[in-house]
C-alpha positions as CSV (number, residue, x, y, z in Angstrom):
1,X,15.5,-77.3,-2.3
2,X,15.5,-73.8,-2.7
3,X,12.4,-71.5,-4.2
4,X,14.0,-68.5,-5.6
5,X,11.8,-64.9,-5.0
6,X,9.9,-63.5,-7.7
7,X,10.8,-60.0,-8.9
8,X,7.3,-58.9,-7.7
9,X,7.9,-60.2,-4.2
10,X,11.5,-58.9,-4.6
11,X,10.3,-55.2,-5.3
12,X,7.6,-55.6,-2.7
13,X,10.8,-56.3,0.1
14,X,12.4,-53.3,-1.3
15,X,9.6,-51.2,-1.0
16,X,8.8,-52.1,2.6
17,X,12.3,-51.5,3.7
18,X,12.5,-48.0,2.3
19,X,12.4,-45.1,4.8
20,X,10.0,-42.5,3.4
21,X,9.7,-40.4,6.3
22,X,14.0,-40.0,6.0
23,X,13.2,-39.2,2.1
24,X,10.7,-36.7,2.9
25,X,13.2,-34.9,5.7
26,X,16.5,-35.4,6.1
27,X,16.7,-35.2,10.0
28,X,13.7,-38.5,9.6
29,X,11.2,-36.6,11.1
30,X,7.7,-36.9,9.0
31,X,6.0,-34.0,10.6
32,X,8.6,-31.3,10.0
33,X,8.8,-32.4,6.3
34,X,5.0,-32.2,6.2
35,X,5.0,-28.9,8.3
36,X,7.3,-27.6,5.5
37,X,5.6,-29.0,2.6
38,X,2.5,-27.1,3.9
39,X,4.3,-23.9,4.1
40,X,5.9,-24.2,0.7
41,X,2.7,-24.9,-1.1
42,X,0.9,-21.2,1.0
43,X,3.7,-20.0,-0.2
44,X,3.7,-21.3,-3.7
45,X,-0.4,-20.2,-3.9
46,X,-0.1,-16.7,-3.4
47,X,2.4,-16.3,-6.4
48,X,0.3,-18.5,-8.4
49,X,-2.8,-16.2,-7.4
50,X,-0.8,-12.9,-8.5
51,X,0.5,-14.5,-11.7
52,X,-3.3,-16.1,-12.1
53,X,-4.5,-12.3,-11.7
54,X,-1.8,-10.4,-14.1
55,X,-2.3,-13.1,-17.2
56,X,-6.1,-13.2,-16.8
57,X,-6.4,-9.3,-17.0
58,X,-3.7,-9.2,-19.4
59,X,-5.4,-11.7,-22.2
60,X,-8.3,-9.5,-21.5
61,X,-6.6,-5.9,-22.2
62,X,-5.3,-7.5,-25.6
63,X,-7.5,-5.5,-27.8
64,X,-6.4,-2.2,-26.2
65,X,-2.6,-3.5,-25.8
66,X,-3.4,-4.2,-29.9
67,X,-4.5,-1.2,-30.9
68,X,-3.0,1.4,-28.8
69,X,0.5,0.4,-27.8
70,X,2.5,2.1,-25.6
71,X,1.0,5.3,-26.2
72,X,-2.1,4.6,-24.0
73,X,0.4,5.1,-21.2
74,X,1.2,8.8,-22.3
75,X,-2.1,9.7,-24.2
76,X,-3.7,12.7,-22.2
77,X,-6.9,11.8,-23.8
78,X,-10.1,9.7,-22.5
79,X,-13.0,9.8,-25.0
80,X,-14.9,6.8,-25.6
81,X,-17.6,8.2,-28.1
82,X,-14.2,8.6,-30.3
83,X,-13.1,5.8,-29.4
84,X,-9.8,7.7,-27.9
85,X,-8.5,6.2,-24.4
86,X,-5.1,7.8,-22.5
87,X,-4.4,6.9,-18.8
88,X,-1.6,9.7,-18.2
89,X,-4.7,11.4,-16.6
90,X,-5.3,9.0,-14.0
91,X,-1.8,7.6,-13.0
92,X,-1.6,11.6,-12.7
93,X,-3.6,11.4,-10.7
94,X,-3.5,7.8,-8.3
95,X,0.5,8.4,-7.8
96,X,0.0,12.2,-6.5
97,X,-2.9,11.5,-4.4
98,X,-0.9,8.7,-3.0
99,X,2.4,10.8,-2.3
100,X,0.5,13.9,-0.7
101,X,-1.6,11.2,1.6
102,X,1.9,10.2,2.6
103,X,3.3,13.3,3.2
104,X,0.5,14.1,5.9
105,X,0.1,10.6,7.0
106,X,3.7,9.5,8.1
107,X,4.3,12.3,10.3
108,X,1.2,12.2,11.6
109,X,1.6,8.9,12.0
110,X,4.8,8.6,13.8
111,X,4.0,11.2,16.2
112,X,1.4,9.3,17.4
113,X,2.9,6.2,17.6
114,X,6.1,7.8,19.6
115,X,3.4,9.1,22.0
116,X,1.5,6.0,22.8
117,X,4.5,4.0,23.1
118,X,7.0,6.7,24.8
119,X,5.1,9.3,26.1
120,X,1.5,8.3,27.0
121,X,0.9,6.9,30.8
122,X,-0.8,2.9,30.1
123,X,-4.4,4.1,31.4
124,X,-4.5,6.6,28.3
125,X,-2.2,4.5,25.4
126,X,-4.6,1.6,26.0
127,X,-8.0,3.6,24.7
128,X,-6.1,5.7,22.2
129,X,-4.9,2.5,20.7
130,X,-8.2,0.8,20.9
131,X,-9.9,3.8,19.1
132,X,-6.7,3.8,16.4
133,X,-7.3,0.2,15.3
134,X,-11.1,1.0,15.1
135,X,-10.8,4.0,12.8
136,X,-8.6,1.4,11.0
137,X,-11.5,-0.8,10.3
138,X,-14.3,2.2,9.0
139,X,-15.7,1.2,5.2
140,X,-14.1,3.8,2.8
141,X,-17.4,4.6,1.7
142,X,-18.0,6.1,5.0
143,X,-15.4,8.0,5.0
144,X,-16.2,9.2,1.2
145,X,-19.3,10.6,2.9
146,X,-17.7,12.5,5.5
147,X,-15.2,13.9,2.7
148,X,-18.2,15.3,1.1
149,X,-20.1,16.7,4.2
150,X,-17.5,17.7,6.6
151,X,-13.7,17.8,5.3
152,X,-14.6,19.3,1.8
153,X,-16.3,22.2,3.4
154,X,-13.8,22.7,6.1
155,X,-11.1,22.9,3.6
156,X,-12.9,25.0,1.4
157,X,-14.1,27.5,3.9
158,X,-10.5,27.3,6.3
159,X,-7.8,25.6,4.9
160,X,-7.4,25.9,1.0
161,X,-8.1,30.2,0.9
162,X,-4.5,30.0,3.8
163,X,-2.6,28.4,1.8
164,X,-3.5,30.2,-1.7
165,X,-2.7,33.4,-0.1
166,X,0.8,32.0,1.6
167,X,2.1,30.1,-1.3
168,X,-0.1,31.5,-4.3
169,X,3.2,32.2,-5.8
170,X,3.6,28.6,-6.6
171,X,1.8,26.7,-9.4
172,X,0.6,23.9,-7.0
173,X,-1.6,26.7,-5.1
174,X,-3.0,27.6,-7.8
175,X,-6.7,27.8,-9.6
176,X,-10.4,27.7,-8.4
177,X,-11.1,26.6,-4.7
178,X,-14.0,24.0,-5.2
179,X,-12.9,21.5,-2.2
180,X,-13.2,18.9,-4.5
181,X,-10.1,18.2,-5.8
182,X,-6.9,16.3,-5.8
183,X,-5.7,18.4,-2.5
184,X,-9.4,16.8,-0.8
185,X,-8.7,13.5,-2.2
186,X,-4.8,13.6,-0.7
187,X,-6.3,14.2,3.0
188,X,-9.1,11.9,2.8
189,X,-6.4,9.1,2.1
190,X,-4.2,10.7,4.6
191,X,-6.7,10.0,7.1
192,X,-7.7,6.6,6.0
193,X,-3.9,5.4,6.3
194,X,-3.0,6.9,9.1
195,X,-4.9,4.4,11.2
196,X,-3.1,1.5,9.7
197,X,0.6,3.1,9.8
198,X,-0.1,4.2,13.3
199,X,-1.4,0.8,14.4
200,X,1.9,-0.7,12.6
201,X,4.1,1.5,14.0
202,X,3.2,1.4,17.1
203,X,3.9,-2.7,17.4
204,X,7.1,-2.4,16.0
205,X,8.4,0.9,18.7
206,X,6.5,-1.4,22.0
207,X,8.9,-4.5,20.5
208,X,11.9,-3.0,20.5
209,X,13.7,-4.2,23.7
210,X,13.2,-1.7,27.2
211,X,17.0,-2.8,27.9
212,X,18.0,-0.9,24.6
213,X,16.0,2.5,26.6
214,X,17.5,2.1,29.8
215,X,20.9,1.8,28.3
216,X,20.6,5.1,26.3
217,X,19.0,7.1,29.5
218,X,22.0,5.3,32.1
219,X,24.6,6.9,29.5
220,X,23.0,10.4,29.7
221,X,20.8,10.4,27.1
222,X,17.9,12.9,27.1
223,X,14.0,11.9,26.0
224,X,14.1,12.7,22.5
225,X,17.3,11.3,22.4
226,X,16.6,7.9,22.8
227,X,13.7,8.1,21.1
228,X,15.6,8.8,18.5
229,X,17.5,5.4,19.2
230,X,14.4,3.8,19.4
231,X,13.1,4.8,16.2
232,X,16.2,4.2,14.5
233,X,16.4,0.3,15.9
234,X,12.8,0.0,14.3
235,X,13.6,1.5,11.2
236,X,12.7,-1.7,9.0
237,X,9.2,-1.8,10.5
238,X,8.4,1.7,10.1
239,X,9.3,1.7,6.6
240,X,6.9,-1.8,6.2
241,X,4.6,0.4,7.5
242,X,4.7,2.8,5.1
243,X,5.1,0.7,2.5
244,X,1.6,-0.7,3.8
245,X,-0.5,2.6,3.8
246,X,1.2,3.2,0.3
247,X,-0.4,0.1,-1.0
248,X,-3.9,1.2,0.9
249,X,-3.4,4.8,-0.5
250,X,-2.3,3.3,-4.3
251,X,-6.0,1.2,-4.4
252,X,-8.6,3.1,-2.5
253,X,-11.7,3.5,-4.9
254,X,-14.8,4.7,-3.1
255,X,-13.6,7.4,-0.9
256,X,-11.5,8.9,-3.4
257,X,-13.8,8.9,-6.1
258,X,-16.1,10.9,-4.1
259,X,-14.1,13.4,-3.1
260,X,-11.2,14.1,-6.0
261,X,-13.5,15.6,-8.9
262,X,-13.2,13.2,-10.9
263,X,-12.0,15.0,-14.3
264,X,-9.1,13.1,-16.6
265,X,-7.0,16.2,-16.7
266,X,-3.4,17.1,-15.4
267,X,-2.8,20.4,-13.4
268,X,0.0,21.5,-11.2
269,X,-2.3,22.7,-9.0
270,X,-3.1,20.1,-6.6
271,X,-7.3,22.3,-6.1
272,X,-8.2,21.0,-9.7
273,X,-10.1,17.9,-9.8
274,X,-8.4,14.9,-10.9
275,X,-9.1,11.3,-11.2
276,X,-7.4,7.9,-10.2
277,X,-7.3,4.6,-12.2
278,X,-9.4,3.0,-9.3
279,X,-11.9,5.7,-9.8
280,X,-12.1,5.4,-13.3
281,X,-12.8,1.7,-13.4
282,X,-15.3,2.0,-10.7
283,X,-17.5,4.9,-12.1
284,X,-17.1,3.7,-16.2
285,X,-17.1,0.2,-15.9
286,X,-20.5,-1.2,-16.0
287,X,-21.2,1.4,-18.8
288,X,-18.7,0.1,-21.0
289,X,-20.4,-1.2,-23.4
290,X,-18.0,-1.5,-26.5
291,X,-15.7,-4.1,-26.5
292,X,-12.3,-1.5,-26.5
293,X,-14.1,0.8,-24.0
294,X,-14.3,-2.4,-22.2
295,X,-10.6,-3.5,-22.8
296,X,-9.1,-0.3,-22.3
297,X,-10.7,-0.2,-18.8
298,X,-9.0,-3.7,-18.1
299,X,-5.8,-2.1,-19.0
300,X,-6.2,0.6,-16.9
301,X,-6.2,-2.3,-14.3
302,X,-3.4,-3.6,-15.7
303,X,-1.2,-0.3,-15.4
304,X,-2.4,-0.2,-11.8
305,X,-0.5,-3.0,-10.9
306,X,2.3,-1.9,-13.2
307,X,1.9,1.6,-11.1
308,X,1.7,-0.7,-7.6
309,X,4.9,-2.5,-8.5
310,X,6.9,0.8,-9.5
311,X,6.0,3.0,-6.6
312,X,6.9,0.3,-3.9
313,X,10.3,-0.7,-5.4
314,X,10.6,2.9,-5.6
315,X,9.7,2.9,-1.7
316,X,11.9,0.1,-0.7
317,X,15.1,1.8,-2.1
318,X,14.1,5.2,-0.7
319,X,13.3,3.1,2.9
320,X,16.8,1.1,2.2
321,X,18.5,4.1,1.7
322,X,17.0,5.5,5.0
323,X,17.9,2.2,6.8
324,X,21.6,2.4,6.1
325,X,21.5,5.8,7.0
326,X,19.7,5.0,10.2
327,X,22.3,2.2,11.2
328,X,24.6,3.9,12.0
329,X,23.0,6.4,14.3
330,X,21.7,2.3,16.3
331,X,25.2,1.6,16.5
332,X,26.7,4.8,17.7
């Protein structure tokens, strides 16, 4: 006589007989499905994290998003006794600092990169490299003080009074030389991210292959030349290295807000004082003691990352552009 199986005992069999490691990966291999699982979910975190950050400071900013619309974003004026708030001023402000840092720091930047990678003999690239990543890694607040002591002087006394009386003619020369101003704050930034665009740089012109040189020099080619090659085979790199020092440049606070002036106005003239969002939040927010003052600072925060977003999709066409134009110089 026969016992037939229960349907627990039955379920149990079916259970027991099931592959879960070939569920979890198709090739049956456990550890490459966990290995993936884990990278998904880092992944995963750091868009949750961003999304956490942008609905948290955006629930916050509802007051100010409530009462002033989309004008705060064009509103030229910042009064909180009058309870009047406008952050035109300050992304004034954060995206010209940024751009002039840029326009110092890249080709600044590259030139020094080019040398320690193409030029420089290994007993000199190795220090010069050392003492790169270790400007790299100075607090800002240091170099806020030496803005105020050193480089505001110096471009007061020697650089600014040059370039009035060269290109005075033009409105960005302009006005009263203080050397605090947005022209002080654009080289203090220049310097802080030329570290980091060097330092990046650098890696990506020492990966590109040696083979790729010695073809270019057996065909002819002179120095600059295939440097040029060179440069154009690690265009992607350079241009995540700019992108990098734009981010740094877009959300510096301390060094900045020591040196720019810090006055919500907009001038042509980049020797006016100016101010940043960064700045703005740092120096007003623990006197904020009204609950819009309060909000409206939060929005500023919020338009930063607005800003943030803008400027490095702006970037990444402008680099993609340059890619494709670059590609075809790699290939010929």
């Amino acid at each position: 006589m026969t016992t037939q199986p229960s349907p627990a005992s039955e379920y149990g069999a079916r259970l027991r007989a099931w592959d879960w490691r070939r569920a979890l990966s198709p090739t049956g291999n456990f550890g490459d499905a966990l290995f993936r699982a884990s990278l998904f979910c880092c992944a995963l975190l750091l868009v949750v994290l961003v999304g956490a950050m942008f609905v948290e400071i955006g629930s916050s900013a509802r007051l100010s998003l409530a009462r002033f619309g989309f004008p705060f974003l064009t509103g030229r004026t910042w009064n909180p006794i009058q309870g009047e708030f406008g952050a035109l001023p300050f992304i004034y402000g954060t995206v010209v600092s940024s751009l002039l840092a840029l326009l110092i720091a890249v080709p600044v930047s590259l030139g020094i990169a080019v040398f320690l990678v193409e030029q420089a003999p290994r007993r000199l690239s190795r220090p010069l490299g050392f003492v790169i990543e270790l400007l790299a890694a100075i607090p800002s607040v240091v170099y806020g003080l030496w803005g105020i002591f050193v480089l505001a002087p110096t471009l007061r006394e020697h650089v600014e009074p040059p370039l009035q009386r060269a290109f005075g003619w033009l409105p960005f020369f302009h006005g009263t030389i203080t050397g605090i101003g947005l022209f002080t704050g654009g080289c203090i930034l220049a310097i802080m991210v030329t570290p980091i665009i060097t330092a990046v740089v650098r890696d990506v012109l020492a990966a590109v292959p040696v083979s790729q040189r010695e073809a270019a020099l057996a065909l002819g080619a002179t120095k600059w030349e295939t440097t040029r090659i060179v440069l154009a085979n690690g265009a992607p790199g350079i241009a995540g290295a700019i992108i990098l020092g734009l981010g740094r440049a877009v959300g510096e606070t301390m060094a900045v807000t020591m040196v720019i002036g810090n006055r919500p106005e907009i001038s042509a003239s980049v020797f006016e004082p100016s101010y940043t969002i960064a700045s703005v939040i740092a120096n007003e927010f623990t006197e904020a003691t009204g609950d819009l003052y309060l909000s409206a600072l939060i929005e500023l925060g919020l338009v930063l990352f607005l800003v943030t977003f803008i400027i490095n999709g702006a970037a990444r066409l402008l680099v993609w552009s340059v890619t494709r134009g670059t590609s075809g110089i790699a290939r010929a």
